[in-house]
C-alpha positions as CSV (number, residue, x, y, z in Angstrom):
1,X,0.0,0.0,0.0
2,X,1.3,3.3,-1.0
3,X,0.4,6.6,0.5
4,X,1.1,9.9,-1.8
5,X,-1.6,12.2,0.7
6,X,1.5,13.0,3.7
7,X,-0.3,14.1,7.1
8,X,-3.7,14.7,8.0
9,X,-3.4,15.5,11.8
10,X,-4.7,17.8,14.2
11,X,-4.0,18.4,17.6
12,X,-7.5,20.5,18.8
13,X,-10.8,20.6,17.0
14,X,-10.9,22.3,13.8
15,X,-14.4,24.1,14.1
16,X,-16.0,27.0,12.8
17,X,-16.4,30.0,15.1
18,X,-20.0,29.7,15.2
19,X,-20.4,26.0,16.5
20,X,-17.2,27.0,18.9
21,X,-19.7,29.1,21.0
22,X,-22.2,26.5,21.4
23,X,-20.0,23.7,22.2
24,X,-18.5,25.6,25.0
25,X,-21.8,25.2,26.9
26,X,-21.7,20.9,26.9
27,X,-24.3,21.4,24.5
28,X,-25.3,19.2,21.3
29,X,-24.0,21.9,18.0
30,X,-24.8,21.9,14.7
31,X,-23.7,24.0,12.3
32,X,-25.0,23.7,8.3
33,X,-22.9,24.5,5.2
34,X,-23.1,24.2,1.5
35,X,-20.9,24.5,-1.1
36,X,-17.4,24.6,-0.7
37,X,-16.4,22.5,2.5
38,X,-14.5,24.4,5.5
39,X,-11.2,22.7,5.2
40,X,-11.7,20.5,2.5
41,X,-11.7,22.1,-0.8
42,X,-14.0,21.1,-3.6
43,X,-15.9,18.3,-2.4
44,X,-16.1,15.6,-4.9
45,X,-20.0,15.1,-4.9
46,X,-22.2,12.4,-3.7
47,X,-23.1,11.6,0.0
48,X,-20.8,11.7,2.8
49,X,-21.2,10.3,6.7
50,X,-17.8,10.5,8.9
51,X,-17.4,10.4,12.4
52,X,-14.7,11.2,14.8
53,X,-13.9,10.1,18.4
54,X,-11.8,12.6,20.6
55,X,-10.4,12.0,23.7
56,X,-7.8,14.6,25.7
57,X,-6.4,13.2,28.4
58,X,-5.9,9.0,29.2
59,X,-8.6,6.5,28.6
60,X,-10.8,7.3,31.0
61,X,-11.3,11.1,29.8
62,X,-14.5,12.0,28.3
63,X,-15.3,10.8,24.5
64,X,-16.2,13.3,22.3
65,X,-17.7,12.8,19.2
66,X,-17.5,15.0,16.3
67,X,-19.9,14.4,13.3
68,X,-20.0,15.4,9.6
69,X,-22.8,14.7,7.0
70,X,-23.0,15.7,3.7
71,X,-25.8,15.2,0.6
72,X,-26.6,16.9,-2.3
73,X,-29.2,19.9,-2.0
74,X,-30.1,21.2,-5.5
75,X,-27.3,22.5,-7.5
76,X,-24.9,22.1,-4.2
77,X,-24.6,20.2,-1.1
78,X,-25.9,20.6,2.4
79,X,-23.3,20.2,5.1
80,X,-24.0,19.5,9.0
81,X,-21.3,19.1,11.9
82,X,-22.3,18.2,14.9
83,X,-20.3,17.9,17.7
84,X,-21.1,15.6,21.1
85,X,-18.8,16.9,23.9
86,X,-19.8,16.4,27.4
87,X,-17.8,18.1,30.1
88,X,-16.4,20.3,27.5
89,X,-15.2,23.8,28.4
90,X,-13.8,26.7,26.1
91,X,-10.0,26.1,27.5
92,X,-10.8,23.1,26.0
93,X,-11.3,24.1,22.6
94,X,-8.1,24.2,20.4
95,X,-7.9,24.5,16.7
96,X,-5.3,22.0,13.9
97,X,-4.4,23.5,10.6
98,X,-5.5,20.0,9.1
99,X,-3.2,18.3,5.9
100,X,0.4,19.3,6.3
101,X,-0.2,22.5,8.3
102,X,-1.5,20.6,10.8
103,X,2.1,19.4,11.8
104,X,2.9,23.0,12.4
105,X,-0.1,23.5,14.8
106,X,1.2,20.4,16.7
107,X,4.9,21.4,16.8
108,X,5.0,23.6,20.0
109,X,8.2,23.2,22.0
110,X,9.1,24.6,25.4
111,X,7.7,27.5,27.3
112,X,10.4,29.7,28.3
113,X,10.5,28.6,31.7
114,X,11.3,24.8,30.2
115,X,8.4,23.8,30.5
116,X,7.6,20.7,28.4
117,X,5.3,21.6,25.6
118,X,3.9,19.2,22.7
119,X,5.9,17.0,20.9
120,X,7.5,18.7,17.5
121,X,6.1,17.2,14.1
122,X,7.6,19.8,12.1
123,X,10.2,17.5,11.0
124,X,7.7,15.6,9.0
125,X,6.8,18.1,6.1
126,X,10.5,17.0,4.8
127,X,8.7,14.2,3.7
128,X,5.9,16.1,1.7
129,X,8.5,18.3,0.6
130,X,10.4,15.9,-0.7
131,X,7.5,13.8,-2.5
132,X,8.4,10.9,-0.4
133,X,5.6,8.4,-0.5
134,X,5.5,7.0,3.0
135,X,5.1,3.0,2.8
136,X,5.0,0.0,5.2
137,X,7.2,-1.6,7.1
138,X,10.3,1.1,6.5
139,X,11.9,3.7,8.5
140,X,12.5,7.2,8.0
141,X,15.2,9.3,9.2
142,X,13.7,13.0,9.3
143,X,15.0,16.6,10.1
144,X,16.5,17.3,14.1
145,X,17.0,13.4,14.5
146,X,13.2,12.5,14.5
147,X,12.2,9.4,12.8
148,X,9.1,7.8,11.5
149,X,8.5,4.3,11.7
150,X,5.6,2.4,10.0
151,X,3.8,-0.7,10.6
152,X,2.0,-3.3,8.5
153,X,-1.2,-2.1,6.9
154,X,-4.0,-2.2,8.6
155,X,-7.9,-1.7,8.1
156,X,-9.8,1.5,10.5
157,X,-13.6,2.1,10.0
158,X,-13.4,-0.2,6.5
159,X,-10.5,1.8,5.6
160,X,-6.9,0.5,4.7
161,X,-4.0,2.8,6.6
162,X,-0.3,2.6,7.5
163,X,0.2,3.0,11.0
164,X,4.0,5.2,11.6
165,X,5.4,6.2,15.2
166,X,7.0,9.5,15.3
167,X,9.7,10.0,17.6
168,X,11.6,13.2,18.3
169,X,14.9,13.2,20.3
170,X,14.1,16.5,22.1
171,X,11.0,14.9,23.2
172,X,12.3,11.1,24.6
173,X,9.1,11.4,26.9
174,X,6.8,11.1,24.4
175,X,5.7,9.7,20.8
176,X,2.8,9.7,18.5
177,X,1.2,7.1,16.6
178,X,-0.5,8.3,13.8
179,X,-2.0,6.9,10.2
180,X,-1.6,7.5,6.5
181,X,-4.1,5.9,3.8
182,X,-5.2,6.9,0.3
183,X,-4.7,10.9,-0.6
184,X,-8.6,10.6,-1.9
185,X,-9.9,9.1,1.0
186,X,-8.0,11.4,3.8
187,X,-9.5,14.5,1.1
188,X,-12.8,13.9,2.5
189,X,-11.8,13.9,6.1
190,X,-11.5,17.1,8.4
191,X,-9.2,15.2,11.0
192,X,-6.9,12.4,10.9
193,X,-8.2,8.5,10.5
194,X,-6.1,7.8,13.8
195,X,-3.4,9.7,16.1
196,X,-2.5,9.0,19.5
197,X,0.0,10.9,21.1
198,X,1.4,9.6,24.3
199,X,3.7,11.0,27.3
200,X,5.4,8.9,29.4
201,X,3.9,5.5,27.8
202,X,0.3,7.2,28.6
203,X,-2.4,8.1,26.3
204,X,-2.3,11.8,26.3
205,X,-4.7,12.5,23.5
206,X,-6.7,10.3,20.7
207,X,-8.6,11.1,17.6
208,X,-9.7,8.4,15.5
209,X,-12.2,7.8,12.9
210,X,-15.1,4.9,13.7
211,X,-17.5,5.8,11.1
212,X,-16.9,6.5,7.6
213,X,-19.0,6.0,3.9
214,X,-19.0,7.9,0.8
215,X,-21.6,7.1,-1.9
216,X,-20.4,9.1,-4.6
């Protein structure tokens, strides 16, 4: 299996300002859009049903669950997010970049009181940079001494991904786990199929993908 789409992470929930405000209340949000989708680009048509689990925090932390829907309307398309997040607070609510960028957005280093800060994934855009098509079972020595290793393919909500641990030297504490599929697949997805990110051998925070059809 062969992966030519790089990184589709995010660290925080990539919302729109308007379903922000809602979900800061522990409410159920939905928020409807047509046309153009926030964060995709041009949606390929047809009907679309995707949904995320989110956890922040180790395996007993609240589940969120995050929603997206999408059939045609007329000429366009009618779009609705909804977002399930008990226990939810605005301090809670971050925001990724999604696709490469997203690397960026989780790249935060130290504080400058030394603080421990996220694990750096900037060193992975070298590999979009570079065209490199990420495949199984191989190991890939990256920018500041960070290396990606992947797995054996593996199948997530019907899907078929590559599972690769990132490791960064600065950051021996921790190390994230995260997956790369088919570039037209991880197009119609706001967040990543599956990362976990883990301190100290601990989950630290989880995003992964249990539902997922497109009809086109």
């Amino acid at each position: 299996m062969q992966c030519k789409r790089l990184i589709q992470l995010a660290v925080g929930l990539f919302l729109a300002g308007s379903v922000v405000g809602i979900v800061a209340t522990d409410a159920m949000a939905q928020a409807q859009f047509s046309g153009m989708m926030f964060g995709f680009g041009d949606y390929p048509g047809g009907t679309l049903h995707e949904v995320f689990e989110m956890q922040r925090g180790g395996e007993d932390a609240p589940i969120r669950r995050y929603t997206v829907d999408i059939v045609p309307d007329g000429d366009g398309y009618h779009m609705t997010e909804t977002i399930d997040s008990p226990l939810l607070t605005r301090d809670d609510i971050g925001s990724g970049l999604g696709r490469s960028g997203a690397a960026g957005t989780a790249g935060a280093r130290y504080d400058e009181d030394g603080a421990q800060k996220n694990i750096d994934l900037t060193p992975l855009s070298a590999l979009e940079e570079r065209g490199v098509v990420v495949e199984s079972n191989q190991n890939y020595y990256l920018p500041d001494g960070a290396r990606l290793v992947t797995g054996d393919v593996e199948t997530i909500a019907g899907i078929e991904v590559i599972l690769g641990t990132f490791i960064h030297p600065s950051y021996p504490s921790q190390k994230v786990t995260m997956s790369f599929a088919d570039p037209e697949i991880e197009a119609l997805l706001l967040f990543p199929i599956y990362m976990l990110r883990e301190v100290d051998g601990e989950q630290d925070y989880l995003v992964q993908l249990v539902e997922f059809s497109h009809q086109p």
